[in-house]
C-alpha positions in Angstrom: 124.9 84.2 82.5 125.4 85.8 86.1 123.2 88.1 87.5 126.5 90.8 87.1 127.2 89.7 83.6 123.4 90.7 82.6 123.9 93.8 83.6 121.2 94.0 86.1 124.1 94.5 89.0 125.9 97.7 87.8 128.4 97.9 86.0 130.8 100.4 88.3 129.9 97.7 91.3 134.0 97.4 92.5 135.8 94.4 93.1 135.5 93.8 96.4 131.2 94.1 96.1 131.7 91.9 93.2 133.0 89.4 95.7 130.3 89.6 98.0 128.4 88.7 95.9 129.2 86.1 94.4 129.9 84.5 97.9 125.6 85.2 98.1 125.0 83.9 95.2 127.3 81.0 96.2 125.3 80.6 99.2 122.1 81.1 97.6 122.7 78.5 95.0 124.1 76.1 97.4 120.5 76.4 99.0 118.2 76.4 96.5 120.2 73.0 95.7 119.5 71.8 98.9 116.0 72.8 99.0 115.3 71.1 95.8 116.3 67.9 97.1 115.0 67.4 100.7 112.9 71.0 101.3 113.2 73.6 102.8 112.2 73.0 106.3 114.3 70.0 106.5 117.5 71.9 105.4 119.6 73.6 108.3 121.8 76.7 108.0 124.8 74.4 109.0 124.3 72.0 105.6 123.9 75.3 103.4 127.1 76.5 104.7 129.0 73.2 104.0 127.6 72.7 100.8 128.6 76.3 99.7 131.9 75.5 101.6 131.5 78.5 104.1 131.3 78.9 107.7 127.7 79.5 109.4 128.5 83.1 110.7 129.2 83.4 107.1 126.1 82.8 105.8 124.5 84.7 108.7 126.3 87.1 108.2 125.2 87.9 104.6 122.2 86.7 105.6 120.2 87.4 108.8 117.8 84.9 108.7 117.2 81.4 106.6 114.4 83.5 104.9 116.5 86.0 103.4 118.7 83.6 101.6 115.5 82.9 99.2 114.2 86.5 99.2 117.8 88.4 98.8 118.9 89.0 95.6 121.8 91.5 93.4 119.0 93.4 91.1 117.6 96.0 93.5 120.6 98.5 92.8 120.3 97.8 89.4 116.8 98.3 88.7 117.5 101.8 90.8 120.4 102.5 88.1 118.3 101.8 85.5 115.0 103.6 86.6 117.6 106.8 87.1 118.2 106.8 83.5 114.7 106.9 82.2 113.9 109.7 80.2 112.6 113.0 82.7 109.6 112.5 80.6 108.5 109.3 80.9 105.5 108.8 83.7 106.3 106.9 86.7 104.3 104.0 85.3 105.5 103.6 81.8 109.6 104.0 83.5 108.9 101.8 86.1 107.8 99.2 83.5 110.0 99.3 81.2 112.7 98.6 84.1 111.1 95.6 85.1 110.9 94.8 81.4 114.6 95.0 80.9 115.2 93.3 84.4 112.9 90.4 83.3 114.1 90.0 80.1 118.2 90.1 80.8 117.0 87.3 84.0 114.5 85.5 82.1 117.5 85.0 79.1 119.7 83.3 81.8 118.2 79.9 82.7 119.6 79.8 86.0 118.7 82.7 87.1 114.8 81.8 85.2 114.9 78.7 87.6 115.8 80.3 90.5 113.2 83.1 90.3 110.4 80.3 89.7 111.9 78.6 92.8 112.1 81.6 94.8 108.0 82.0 94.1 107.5 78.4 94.7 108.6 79.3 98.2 106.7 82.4 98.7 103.9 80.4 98.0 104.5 77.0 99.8 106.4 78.0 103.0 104.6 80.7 105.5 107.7 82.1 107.1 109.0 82.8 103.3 105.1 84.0 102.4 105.3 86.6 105.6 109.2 87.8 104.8 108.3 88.4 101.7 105.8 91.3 102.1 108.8 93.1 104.2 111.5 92.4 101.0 109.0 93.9 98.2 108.4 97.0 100.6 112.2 97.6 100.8 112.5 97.4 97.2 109.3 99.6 96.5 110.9 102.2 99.3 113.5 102.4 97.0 112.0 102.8 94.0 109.7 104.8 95.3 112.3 107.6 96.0 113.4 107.9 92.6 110.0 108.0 91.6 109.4 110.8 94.0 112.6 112.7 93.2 111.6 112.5 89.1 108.1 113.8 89.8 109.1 116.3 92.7 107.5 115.0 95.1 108.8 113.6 98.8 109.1 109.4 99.1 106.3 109.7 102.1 103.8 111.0 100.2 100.6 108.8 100.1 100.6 109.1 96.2 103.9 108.0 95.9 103.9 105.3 98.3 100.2 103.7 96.9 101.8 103.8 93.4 104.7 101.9 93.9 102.6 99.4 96.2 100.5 99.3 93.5 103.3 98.6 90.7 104.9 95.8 93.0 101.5 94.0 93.9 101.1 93.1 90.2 104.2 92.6 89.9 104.7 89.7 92.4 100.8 88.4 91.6 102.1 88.5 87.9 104.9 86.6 88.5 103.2 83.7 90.9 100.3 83.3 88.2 102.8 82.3 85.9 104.6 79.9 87.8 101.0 78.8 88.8 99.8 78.2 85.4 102.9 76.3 84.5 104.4 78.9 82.6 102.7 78.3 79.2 102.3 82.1 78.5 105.5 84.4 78.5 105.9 86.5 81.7 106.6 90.0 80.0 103.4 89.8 77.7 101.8 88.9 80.9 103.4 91.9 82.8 102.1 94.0 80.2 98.4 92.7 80.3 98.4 92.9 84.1 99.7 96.8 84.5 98.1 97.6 81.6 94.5 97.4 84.5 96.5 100.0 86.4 96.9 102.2 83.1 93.3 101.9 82.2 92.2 102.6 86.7 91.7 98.9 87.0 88.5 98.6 84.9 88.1 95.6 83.3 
């Protein structure tokens, strides 16, 4: 299953974003191959392109740096969909986690996309430039969320509640997800998810 099949990309994406990206994911797959296999220092730009069977400029041009070919992915439009159709109701907690709940769960049914995502964190954790990129990539993505979080609770996406809550949200998040590559992944990652918001629920007491 592709990250468009599993819905996570949306479904009125049009053909010609559809190719895009499946030339990134083309490229991305073609590195995390490479990586695998000799690491990712050792791995040039120029191999990843000829492995996916691209030019260079190609891959730099979907990519702007080697980093962002581990730290780019399809979901964030997806997971902005999907947090747009949460009932008006719901608190900006409980929608924002049951979007990563279905995110999670359509990725973690796919095992490609499962071994990719424990990749990717292997990364984060083992290579500094990755580490350091990284922080930038989950800001983006909670900038974005953020918004529609501020538009469904009428407030503006600067304000310093809005902006510490979705930092908040996507701290655990990404600690969540490393602890359970960490621990060998012997417990399953939503349960996990749960347990971990669940200290932002109950003001971090524990």
């Amino acid at each position: 299953m592709s990250p468009r099949s599993s819905g996570i990309i949306p479904a009125k994406t049009g053909l010609r974003e559809r190719k895009k990206a499946q030339t990134r994911q083309a490229i991305r797959a073609a590195a995390y191959r490479l990586f695998a296999e000799q690491g990712y220092d050792a791995t040039p730009v120029d191999q990843i392109a000829a492995e996916a069977d691209v030019s260079p400029s190609t891959v730099f041009r979907y990519f702007p740096t080697k980093e962002d070919i581990v730290l780019t992915d399809e979901y964030d439009a997806g997971m902005a969909e999907m947090l747009r159709s949460r009932p008006a109701e719901e608190s900006p907690l409980t929608a924002l986690e049951m979007v990563m709940h279905e995110s999670l769960s359509l990725l973690l049914q796919d095992p490609e996309g499962q071994a990719e995502m424990v990749q990717r964190e292997e990364l984060v954790r083992d290579v500094p430039a990755i580490r350091s990129r990284s922080h930038e990539t989950m800001s983006e993505t909670g900038r974005l969320l953020g918004g529609i979080i501020a538009e469904r609770s009428g407030r503006s996406a600067d304000d310093l509640e809005v902006r510490v809550f979705t930092a908040a949200v996507f701290s655990v998040i990404h600690e969540t997800t490393m602890y359970w590559v960490e621990q060998g992944r012997t417990e399953e990652l939503l349960p996990l998810l749960d347990r971990a918001l669940g200290l932002l629920r109950g003001g971090l007491e524990f």
